[in-house]
C-alpha positions as CSV (number, residue, x, y, z in Angstrom):
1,X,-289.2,-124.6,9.1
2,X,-288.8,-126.9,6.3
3,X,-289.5,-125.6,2.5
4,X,-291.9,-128.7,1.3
5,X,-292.3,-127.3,-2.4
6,X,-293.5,-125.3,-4.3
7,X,-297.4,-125.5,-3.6
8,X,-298.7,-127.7,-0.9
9,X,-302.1,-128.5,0.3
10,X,-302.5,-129.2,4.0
11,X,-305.7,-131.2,5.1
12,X,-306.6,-129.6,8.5
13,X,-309.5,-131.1,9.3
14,X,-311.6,-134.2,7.7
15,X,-315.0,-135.4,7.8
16,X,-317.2,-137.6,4.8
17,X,-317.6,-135.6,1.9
18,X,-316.0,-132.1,0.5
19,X,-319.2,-130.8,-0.1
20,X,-319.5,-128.4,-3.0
21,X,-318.5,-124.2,-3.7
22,X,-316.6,-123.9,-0.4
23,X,-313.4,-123.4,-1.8
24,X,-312.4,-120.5,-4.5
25,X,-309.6,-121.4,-6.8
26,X,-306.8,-118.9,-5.9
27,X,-303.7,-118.2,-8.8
28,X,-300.8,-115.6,-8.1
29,X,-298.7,-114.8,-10.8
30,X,-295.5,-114.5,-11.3
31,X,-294.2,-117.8,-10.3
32,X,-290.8,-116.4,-9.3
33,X,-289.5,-112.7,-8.6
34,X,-286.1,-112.2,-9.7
35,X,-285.3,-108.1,-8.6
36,X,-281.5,-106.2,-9.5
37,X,-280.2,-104.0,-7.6
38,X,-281.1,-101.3,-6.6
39,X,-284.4,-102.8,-7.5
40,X,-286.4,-103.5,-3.6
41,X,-290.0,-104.0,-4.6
42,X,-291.8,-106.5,-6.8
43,X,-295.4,-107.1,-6.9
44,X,-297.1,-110.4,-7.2
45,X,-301.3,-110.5,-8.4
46,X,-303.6,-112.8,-6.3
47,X,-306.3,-113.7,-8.5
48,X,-309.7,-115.1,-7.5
49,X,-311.4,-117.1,-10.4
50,X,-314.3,-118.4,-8.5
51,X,-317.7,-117.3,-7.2
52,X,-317.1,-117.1,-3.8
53,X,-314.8,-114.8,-1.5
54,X,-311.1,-115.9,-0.4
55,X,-309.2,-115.1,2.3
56,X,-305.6,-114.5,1.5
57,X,-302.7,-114.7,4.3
58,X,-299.0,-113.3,2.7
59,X,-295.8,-114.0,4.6
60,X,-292.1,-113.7,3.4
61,X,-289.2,-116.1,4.9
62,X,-285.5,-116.4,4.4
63,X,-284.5,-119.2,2.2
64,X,-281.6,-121.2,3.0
65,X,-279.7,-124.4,2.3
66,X,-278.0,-125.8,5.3
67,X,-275.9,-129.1,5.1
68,X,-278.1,-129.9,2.4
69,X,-281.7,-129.4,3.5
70,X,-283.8,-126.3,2.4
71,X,-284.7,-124.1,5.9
72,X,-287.1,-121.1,5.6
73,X,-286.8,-118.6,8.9
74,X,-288.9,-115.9,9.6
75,X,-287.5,-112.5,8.6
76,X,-288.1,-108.8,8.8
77,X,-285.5,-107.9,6.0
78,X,-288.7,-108.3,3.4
79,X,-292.0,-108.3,4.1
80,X,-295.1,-108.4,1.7
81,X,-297.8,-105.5,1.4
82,X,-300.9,-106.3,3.1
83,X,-300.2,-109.2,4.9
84,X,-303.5,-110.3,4.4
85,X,-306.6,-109.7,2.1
86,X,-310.4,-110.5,1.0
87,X,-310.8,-111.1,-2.6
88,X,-314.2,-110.6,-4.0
89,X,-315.1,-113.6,-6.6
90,X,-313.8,-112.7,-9.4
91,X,-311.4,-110.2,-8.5
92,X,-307.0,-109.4,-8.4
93,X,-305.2,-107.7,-5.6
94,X,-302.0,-106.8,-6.1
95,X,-299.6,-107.6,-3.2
96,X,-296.3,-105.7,-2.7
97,X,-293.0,-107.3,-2.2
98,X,-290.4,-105.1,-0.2
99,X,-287.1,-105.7,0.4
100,X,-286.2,-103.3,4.1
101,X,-282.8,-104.0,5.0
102,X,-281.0,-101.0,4.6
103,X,-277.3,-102.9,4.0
104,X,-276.8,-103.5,0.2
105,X,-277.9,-106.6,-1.5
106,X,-274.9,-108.9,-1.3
107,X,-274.6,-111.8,-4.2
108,X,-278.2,-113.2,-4.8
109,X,-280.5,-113.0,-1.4
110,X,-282.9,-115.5,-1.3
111,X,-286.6,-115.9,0.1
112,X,-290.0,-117.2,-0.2
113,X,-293.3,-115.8,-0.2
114,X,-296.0,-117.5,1.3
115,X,-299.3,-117.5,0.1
116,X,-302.1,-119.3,2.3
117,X,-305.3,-119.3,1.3
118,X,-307.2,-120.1,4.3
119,X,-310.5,-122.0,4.9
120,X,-313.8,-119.9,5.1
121,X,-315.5,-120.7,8.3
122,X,-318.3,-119.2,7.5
123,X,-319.3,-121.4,4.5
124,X,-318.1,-124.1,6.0
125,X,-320.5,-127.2,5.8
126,X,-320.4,-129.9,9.0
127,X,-319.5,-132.5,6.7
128,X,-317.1,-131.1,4.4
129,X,-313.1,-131.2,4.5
130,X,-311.3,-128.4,5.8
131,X,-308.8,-127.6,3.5
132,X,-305.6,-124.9,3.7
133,X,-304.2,-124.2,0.0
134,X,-300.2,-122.9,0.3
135,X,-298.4,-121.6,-2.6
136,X,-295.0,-120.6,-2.4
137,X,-293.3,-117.8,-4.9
138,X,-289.5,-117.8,-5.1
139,X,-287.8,-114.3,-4.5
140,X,-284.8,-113.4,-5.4
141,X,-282.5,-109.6,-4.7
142,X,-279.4,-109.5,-7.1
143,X,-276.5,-107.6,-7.0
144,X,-275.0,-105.8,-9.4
145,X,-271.3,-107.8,-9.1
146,X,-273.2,-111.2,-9.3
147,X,-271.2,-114.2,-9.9
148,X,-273.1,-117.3,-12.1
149,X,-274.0,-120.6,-10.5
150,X,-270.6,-123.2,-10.7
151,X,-271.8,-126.3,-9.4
152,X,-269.9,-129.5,-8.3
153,X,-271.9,-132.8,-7.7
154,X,-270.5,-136.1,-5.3
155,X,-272.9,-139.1,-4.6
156,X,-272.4,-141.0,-1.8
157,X,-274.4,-144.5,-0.8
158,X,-276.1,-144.2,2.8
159,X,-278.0,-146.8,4.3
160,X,-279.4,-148.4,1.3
161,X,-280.0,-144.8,-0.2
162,X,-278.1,-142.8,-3.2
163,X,-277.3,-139.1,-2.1
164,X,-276.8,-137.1,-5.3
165,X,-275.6,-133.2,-3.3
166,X,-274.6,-130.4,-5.5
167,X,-272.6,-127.6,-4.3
168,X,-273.0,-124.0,-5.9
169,X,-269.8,-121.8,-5.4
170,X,-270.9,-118.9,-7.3
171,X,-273.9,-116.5,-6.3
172,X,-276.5,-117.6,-8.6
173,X,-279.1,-120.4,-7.4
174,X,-279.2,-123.0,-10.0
175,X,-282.7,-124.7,-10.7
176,X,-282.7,-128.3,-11.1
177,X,-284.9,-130.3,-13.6
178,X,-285.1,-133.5,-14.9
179,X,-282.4,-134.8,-12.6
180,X,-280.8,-138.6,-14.1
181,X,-278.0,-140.6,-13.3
182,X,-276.8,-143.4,-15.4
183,X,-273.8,-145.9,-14.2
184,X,-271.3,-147.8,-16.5
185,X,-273.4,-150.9,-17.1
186,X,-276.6,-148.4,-18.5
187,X,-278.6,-149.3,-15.0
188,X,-280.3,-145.6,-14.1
189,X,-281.9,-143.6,-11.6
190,X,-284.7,-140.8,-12.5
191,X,-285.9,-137.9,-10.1
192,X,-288.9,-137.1,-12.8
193,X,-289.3,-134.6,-15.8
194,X,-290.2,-131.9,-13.9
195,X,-288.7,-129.6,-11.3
196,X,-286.4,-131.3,-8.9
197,X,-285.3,-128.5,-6.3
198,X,-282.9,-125.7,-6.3
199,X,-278.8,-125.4,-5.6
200,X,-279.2,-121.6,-4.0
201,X,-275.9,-119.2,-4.1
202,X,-273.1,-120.6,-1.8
203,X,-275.1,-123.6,-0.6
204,X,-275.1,-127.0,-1.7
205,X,-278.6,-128.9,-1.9
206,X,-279.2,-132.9,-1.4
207,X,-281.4,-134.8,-3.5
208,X,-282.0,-138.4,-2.8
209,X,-283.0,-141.9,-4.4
210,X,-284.6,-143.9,-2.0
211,X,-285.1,-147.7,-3.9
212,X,-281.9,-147.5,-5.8
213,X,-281.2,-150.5,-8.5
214,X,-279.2,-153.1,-7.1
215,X,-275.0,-152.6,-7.5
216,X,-275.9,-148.9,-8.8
217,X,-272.5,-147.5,-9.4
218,X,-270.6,-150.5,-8.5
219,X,-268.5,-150.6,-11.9
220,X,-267.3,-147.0,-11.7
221,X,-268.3,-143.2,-12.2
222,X,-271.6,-141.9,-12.8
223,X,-272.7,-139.6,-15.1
224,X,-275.3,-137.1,-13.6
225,X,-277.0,-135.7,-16.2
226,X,-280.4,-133.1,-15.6
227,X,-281.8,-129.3,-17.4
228,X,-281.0,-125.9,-15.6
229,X,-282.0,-122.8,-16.0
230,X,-278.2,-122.1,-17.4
231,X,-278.9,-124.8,-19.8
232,X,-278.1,-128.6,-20.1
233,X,-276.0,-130.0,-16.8
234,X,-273.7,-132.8,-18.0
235,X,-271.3,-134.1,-14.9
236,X,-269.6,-137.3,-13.7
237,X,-269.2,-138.4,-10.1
238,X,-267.6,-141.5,-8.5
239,X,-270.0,-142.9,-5.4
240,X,-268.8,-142.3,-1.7
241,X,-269.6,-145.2,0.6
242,X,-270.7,-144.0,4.4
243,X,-271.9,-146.3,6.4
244,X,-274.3,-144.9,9.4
């Protein structure tokens, strides 16, 4: 199972017209967990702002980086505390987050929680869109003997497309923002302002530029150039021609 992001709404079925006060507007806070050993239980608050009941499905799922693509896989080693709720309108449920395995965290374990808030049937009109709502919280274990993110970067031109992979030797994920590259003659590519993904603990994590400009990188190294949650990322890489 892919990761798609970080929320994600999934149109299950459509019809004409939404119709109106079939949907309530779910939050869960925090955004991200972050727990130290011998820390094994977070909590995350599912918050129901509007006037009609929500049905809340919670699943956790191992977060990985393999060959550059993000994998989730279900897991048993953490599990979240009731798998499932009704919230009231207006109401907060507080969901546990517990980490099983008995072996001892090693470096930074990662996984996701799940939150699916799923259509209610019952108020469902014959013309409205059926509509799943998916948020997904970041959770991370930590060992005490951590080692910080060291990332390395390498670009490499495939099939018209520019492959920007960053590779993470230490234990720490690295989060990604505002991800830029800039070649010698000023020409640049830019992934957004906002969040562009994260390099997880002994993984390395591709990020791609589809409709690259024309001769991108053809004069020489690039410099790669984005905002962390270790701070500012300054880097240089040379491009990689594979052809495929």
């Amino acid at each position: 199972m892919k990761c798609i992001g970080l929320i994600a709404i999934l149109v299950v079925t459509s019809f004409i017209h939404a119709g109106s006060g079939l949907a309530a507007q779910l939050s869960v806070e925090p955004v991200l967990l972050e727990l130290n050993a011998p820390t094994a239980t977070g909590t995350l608050t599912l918050r129901n702002d509007e006037d009609v009941e929500a049905t809340v499905q919670t699943r956790v799922f191992r977060w990985s980086q393999i060959q550059g693509i993000e994998n989730l896989e279900p897991t048993t080693d953490v599990v979240a505390s009731p798998p499932a709720v009704r919230l009231a309108p207006h109401s907060d449920y507080t969901v546990r987050v517990v980490r099983t395995a008995t072996q001892p965290v090693g470096g930074e374990e990662s996984y996701r929680v799940i939150v699916d808030q799923l259509p209610n049937i019952r108020r469902q009109s014959p013309l409205a869109i059926n509509i799943l709502i998916r948020q997904s919280i970041p959770v991370f274990f930590r060992s005490a003997q951590l080692t910080r993110a060291n990332v390395s970067w390498s670009l490499a031109y495939e099939r018209g497309k520019i492959v920007v992979t960053a590779t993470n030797s230490g234990d720490e994920r690295l989060r990604i923002a505002s991800l830029r590259l800039r070649d010698a003659t000023g020409s640049t590519i830019n992934f957004g302002n906002g969040l562009v993904g994260y390099v997880l603990g002994r993984s390395s994590m591709s990020f791609t530029a589809t409709s690259p400009p024309r001769g991108f990188a053809a004069g020489g190294p690039v410099s790669i150039n984005a905002e962390s949650n270790n701070g500012p990322v300054h880097a240089a890489a040379a491009l990689l021609q594979i052809r495929r």
